[in-house]
C-alpha positions in Angstrom: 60.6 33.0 68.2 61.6 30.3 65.6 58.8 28.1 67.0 56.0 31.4 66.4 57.6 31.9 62.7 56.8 28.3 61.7 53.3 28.2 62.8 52.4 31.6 60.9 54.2 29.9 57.9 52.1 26.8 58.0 48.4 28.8 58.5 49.3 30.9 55.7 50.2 27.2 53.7 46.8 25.6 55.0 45.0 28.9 53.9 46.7 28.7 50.4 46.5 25.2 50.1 42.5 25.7 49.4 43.0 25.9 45.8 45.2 26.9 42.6 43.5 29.9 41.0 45.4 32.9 41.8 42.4 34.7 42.9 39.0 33.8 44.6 36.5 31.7 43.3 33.6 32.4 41.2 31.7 32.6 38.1 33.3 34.2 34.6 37.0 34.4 33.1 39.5 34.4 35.9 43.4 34.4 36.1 43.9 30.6 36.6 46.9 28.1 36.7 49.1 27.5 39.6 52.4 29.6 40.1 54.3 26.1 40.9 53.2 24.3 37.8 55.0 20.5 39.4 54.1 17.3 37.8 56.7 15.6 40.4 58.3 16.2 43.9 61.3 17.2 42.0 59.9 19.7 40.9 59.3 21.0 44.6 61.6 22.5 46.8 61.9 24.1 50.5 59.0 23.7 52.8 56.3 22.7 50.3 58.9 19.7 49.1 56.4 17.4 47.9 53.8 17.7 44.0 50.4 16.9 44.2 49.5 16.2 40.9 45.9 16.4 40.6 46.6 20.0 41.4 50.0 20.7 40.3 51.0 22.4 43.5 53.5 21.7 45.8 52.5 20.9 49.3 54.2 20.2 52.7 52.8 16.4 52.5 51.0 13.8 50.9 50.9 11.7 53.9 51.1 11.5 57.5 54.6 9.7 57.0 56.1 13.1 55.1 55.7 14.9 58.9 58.4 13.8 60.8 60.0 16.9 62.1 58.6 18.5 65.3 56.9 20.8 66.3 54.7 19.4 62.8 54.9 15.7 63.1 51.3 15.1 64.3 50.0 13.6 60.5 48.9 15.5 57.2 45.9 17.2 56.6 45.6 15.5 53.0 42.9 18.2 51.7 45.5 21.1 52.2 48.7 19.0 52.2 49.8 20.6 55.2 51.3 19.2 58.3 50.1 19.1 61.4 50.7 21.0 64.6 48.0 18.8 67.1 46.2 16.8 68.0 45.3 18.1 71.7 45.6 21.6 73.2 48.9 19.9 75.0 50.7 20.0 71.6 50.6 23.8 71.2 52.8 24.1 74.2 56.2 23.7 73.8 58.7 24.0 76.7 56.2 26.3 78.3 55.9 28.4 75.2 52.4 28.7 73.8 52.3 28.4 70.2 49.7 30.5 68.1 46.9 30.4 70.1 47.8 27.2 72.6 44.7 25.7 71.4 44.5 23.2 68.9 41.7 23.3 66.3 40.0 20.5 64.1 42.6 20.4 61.2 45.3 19.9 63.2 46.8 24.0 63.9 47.2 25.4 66.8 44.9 28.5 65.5 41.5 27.9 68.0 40.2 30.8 69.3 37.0 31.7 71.6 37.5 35.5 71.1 39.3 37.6 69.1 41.9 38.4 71.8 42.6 34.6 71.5 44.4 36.2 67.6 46.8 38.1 66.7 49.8 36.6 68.2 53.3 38.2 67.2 53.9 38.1 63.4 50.0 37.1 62.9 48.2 39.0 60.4 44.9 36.8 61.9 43.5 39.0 64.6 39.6 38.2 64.9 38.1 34.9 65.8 36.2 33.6 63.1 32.6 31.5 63.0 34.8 28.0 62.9 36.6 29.2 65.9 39.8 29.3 64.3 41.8 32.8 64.1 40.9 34.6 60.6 41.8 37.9 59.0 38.5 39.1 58.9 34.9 38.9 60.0 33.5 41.7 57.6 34.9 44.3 55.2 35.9 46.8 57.3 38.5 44.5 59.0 40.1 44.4 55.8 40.7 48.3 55.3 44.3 48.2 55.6 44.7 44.4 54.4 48.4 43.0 53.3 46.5 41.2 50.6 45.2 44.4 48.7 41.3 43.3 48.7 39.0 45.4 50.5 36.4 42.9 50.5 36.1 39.8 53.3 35.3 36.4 52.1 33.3 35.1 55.2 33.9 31.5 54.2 37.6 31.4 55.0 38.0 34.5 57.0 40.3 36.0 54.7 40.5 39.1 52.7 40.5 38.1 49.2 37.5 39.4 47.7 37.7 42.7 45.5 35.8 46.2 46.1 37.6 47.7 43.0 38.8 47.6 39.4 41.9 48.8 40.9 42.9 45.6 43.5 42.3 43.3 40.5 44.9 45.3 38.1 47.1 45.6 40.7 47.1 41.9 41.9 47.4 41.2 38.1 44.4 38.5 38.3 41.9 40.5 36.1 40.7 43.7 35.4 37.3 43.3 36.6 35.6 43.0 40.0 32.1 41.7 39.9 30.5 41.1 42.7 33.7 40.2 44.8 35.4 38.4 42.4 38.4 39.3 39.9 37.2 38.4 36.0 39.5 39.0 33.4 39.4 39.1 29.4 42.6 38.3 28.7 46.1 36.3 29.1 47.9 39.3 29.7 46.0 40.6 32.7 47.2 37.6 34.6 50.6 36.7 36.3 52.5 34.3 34.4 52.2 31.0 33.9 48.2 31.4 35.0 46.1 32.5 31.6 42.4 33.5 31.9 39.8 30.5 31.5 
């Protein structure tokens, strides 16, 4: 069970690791700013231990010498700072135990799929199969009607359910007040969640 809980932690880190805005991407005034603010590793703590400061986000490593303890000693993935799982489909088995989906996928997770009933393992919130073949949240908007995020709306791109149907999900996530075309926009400081301020 302890094995399951750490490879859900580490998809959600490789999924947040994409980027530092506190909503999704796109054109106009959005909520900006990382919630970690780090200029050093000091500045880190717990499983993200280590600052990336181009970013100013903590992330599980730098490089592959930072991934030491198993099961997520197989290198770092240095675009999302997060450690790897694999590097073969005989890494995601552990004592007999397959983890995630027992298949290892190109960034180094044990989150390859063929089918959606590849997904949602115990504790995974990412139950269809996704165009990379890795495990995703959604496929299309109506996999995220009852999303844990709060969007409605499916980014396609990275399978997850971040992009806004509503004035409503964008007050409520605090990231703006305005939903055009999918994305949160925002007119002002105070519609975002401290430390991020609309740019």
């Amino acid at each position: 069970m302890r094995l399951l809980a750490i490879a859900i932690s580490v998809l959600a880190l490789s999924f947040a690791a994409c980027g530092d805005d506190t909503g999704p991407s796109g054109g106009g005034k959005m909520c900006k700013g990382t919630t970690t603010g780090c200029t050093k590793d000091a500045d880190c703590t717990g499983t993200a231990k280590f600052c990336n400061t181009g970013t100013g986000v903590c992330v599980m490593c730098k490089a592959d010498t930072d991934c030491t303890t198993a099961p997520l000693d197989k290198g770092c993935d240095t675009a999302t700072g997060v450690c790897k799982m694999c590097k073969t489909d005989a890494d995601c088995s552990i004592m007999g135990t397959k983890v995630a989906t027992g298949l290892c996928d190109g960034s180094g997770q044990c989150n390859k799929c063929a089918a959606d009933a590849d997904c949602g393992y115990t504790g995974s919130v990412m139950t269809k199969c996704g165009a990379k073949g890795t495990c995703a949240m959604c496929k299309a908007d109506a996999d995220c009607a009852s999303s844990a995020t709060g969007f409605k709306g499916c980014d396609t791109t990275t399978g997850m359910c971040i992009k806004c149907t509503t004035d409503a999900e964008c007050t409520a996530a605090k990231i703006g007040s305005k939903c055009n075309s999918g994305v949160c926009n925002c007119t002002a400081d105070t519609e975002c969640t401290a430390p991020a301020t609309c740019k």
